[in-house]
Backbone as ProteinMPNN parsed JSONL, in Angstrom:
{"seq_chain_A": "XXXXXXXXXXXXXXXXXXXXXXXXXXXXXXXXXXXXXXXXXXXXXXXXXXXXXXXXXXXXXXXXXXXXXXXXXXXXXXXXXXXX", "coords_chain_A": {"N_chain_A": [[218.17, 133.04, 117.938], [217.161, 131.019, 115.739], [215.179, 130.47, 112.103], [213.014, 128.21, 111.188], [213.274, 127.566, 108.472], [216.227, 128.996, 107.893], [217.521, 126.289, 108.224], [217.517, 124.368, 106.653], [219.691, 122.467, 104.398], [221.957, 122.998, 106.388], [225.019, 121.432, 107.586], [226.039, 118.434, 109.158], [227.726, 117.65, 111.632], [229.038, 115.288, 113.654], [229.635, 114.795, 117.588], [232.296, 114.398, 117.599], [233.31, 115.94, 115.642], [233.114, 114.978, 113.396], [232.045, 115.015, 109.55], [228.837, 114.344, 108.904], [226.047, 114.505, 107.48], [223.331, 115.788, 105.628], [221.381, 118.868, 106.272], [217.862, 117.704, 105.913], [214.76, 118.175, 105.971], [212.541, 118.823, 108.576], [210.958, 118.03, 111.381], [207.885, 118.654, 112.854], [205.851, 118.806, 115.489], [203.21, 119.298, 116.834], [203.394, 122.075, 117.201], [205.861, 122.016, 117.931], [209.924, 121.591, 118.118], [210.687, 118.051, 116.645], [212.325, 116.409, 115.03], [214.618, 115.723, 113.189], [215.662, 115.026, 110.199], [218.253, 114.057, 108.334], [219.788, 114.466, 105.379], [221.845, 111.872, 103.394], [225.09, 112.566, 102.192], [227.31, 112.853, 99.946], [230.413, 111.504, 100.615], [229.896, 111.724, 103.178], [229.651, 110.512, 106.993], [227.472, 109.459, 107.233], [226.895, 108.062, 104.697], [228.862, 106.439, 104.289], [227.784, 104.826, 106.473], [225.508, 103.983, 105.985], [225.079, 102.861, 103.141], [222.923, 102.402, 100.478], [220.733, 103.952, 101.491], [218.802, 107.114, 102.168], [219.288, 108.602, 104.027], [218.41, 109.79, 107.733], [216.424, 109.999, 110.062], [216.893, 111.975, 113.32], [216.309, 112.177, 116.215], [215.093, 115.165, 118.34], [216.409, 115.534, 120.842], [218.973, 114.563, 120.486], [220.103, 116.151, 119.3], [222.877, 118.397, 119.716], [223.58, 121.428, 119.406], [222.884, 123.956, 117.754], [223.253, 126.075, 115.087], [225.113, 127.63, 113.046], [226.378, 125.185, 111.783], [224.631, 121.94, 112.699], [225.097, 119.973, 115.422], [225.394, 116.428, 116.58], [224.639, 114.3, 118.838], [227.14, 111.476, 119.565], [226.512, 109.104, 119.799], [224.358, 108.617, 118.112], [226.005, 108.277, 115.566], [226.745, 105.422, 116.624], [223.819, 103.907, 116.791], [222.704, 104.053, 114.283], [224.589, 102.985, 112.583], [224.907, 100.522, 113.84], [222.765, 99.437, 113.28], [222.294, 98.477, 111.239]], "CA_chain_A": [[217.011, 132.335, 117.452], [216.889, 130.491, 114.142], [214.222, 130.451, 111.478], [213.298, 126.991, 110.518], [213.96, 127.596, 106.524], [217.491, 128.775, 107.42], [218.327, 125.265, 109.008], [217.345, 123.331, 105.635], [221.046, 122.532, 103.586], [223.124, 122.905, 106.416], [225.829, 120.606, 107.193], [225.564, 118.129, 110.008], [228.229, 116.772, 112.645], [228.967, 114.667, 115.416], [230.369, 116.145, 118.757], [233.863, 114.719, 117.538], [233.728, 116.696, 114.484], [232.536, 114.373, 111.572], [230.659, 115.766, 108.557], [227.581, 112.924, 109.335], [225.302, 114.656, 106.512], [222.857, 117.669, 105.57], [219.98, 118.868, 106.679], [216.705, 117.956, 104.475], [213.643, 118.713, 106.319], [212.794, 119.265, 110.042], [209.86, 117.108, 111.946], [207.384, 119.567, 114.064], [204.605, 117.938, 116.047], [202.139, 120.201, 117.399], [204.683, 123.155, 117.254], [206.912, 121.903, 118.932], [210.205, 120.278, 117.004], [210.786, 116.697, 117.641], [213.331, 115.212, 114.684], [215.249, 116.492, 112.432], [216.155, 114.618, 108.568], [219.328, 114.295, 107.307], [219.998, 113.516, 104.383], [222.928, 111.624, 103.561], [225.92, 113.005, 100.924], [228.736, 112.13, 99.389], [231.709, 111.461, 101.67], [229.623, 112.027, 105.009], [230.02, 109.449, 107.395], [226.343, 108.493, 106.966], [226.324, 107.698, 103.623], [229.579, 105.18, 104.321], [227.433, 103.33, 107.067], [223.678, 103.19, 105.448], [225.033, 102.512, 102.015], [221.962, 103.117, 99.561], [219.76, 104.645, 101.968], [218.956, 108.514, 101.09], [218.909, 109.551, 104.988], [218.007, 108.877, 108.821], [215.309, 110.794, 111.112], [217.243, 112.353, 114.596], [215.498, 113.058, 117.388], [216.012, 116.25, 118.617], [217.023, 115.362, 122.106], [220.618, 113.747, 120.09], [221.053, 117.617, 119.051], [224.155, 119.101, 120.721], [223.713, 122.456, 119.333], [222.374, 124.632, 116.35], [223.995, 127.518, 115.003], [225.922, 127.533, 111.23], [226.032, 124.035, 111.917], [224.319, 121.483, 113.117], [226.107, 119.39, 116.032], [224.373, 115.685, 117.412], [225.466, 113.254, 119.874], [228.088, 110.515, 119.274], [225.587, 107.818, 120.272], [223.665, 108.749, 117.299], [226.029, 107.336, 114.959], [226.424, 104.236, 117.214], [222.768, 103.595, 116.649], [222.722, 103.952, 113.004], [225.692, 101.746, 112.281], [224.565, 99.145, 115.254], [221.469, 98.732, 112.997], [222.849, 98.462, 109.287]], "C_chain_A": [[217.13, 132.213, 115.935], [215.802, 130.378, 113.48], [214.231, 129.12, 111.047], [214.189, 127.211, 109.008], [215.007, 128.031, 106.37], [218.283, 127.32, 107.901], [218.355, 124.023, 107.491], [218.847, 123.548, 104.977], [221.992, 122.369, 104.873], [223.739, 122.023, 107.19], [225.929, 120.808, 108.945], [226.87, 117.432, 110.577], [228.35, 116.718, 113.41], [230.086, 115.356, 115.887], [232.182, 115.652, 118.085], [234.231, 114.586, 116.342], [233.674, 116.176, 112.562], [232.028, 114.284, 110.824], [229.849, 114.196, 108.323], [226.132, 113.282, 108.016], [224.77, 116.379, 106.12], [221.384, 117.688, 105.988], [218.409, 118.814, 105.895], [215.514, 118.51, 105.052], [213.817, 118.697, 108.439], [211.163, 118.732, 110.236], [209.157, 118.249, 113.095], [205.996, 118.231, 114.564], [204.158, 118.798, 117.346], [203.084, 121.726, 118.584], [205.777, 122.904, 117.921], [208.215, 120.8, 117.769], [211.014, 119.683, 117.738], [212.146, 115.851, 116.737], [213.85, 116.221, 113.411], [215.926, 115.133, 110.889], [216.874, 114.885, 108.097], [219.517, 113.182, 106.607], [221.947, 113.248, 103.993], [223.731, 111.911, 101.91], [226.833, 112.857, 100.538], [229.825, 112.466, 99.868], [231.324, 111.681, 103.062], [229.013, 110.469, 105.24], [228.739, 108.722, 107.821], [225.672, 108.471, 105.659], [227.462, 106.466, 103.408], [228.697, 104.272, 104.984], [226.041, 103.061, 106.556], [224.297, 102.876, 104.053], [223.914, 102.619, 101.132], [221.108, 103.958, 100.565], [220.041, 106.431, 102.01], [219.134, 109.162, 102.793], [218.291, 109.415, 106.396], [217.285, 110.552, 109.397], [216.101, 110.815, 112.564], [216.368, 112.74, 115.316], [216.397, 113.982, 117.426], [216.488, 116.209, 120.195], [218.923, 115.028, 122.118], [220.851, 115.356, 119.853], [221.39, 118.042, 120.05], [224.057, 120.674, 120.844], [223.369, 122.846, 117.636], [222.88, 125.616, 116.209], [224.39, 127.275, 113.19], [225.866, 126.023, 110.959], [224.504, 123.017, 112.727], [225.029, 119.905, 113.733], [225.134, 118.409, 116.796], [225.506, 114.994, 117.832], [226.351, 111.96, 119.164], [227.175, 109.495, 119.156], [224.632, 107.859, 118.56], [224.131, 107.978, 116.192], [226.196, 105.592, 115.247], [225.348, 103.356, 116.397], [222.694, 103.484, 115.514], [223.749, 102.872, 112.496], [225.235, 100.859, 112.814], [223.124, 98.365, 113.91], [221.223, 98.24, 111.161], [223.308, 96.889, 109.199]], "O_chain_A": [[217.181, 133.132, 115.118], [214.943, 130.079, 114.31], [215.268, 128.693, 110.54], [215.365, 127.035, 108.691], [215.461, 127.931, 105.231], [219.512, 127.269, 107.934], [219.105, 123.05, 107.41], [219.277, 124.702, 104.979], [222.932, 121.607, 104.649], [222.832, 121.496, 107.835], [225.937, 121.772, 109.71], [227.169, 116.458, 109.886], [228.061, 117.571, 114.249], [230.974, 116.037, 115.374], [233.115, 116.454, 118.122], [234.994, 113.764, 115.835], [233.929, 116.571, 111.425], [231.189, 113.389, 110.921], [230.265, 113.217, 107.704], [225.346, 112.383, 107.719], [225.295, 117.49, 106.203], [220.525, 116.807, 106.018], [217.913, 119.814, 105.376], [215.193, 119.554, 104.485], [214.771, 118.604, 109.211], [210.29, 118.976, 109.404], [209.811, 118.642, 114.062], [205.524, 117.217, 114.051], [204.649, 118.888, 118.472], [203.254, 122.081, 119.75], [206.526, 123.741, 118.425], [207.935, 119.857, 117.029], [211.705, 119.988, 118.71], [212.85, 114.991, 117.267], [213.366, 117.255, 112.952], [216.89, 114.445, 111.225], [216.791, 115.833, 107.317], [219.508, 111.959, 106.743], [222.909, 113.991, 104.191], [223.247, 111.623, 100.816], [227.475, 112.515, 101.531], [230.309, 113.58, 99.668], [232.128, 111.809, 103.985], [228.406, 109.663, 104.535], [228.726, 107.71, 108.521], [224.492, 108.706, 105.396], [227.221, 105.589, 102.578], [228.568, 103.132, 104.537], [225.505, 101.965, 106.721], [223.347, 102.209, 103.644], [224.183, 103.787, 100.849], [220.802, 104.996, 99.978], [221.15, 106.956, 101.915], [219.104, 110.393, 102.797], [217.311, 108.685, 106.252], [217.587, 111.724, 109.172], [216.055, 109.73, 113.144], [215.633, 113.684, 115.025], [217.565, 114.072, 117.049], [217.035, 117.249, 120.559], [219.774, 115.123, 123.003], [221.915, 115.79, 120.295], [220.747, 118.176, 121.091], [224.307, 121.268, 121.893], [223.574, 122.164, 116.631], [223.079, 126.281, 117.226], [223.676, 126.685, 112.379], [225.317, 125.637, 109.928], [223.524, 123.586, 113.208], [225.388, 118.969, 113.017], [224.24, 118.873, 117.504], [226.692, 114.976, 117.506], [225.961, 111.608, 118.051], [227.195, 108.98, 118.038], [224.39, 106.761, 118.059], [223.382, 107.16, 115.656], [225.906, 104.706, 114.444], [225.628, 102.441, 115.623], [222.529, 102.273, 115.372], [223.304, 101.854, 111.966], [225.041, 99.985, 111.969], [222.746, 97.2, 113.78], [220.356, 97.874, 110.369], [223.734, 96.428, 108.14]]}, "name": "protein", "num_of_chains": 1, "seq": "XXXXXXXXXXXXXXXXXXXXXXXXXXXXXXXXXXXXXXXXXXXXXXXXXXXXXXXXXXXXXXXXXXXXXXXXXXXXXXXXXXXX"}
């Protein structure tokens, strides 16, 4: 079990292994959490496909797994690129 406030900073990729960003804040809705905010950083592979934008909102259903990392679904960057 993780504490929210250690999940803020850390470093976000997809299942086939591509640093995709970092973690800025974390979305609860009526305790329960629903999305997760990363923000995007220099050389992760969502700051090549949004170009100025500071950062995209995940559901948490795309998370793969939490631990030292944070690991989301492939489809995720799909969707983000698909819409740039």
């Amino acid at each position: 079990m993780k504490r929210i406030t250690e999940m803020y900073g850390k470093d976000v990729y997809t299942e086939d292994g591509e640093y995709f960003g970092e973690v800025d804040e974390l979305m609860l809705d009526k305790n329960k959490l629903s999305g997760w905010k990363v923000r995007a950083t220099r050389g992760s592979l969502l700051s090549r496909s949004l170009g100025g934008a500071k950062g995209v909102l995940i559901p948490h259903q795309l998370v793969r797994a939490v631990g030292d990392i944070l690991i989301i679904a492939r489809s995720t960057v799909s969707e983000e690129t698909e819409s740039n």
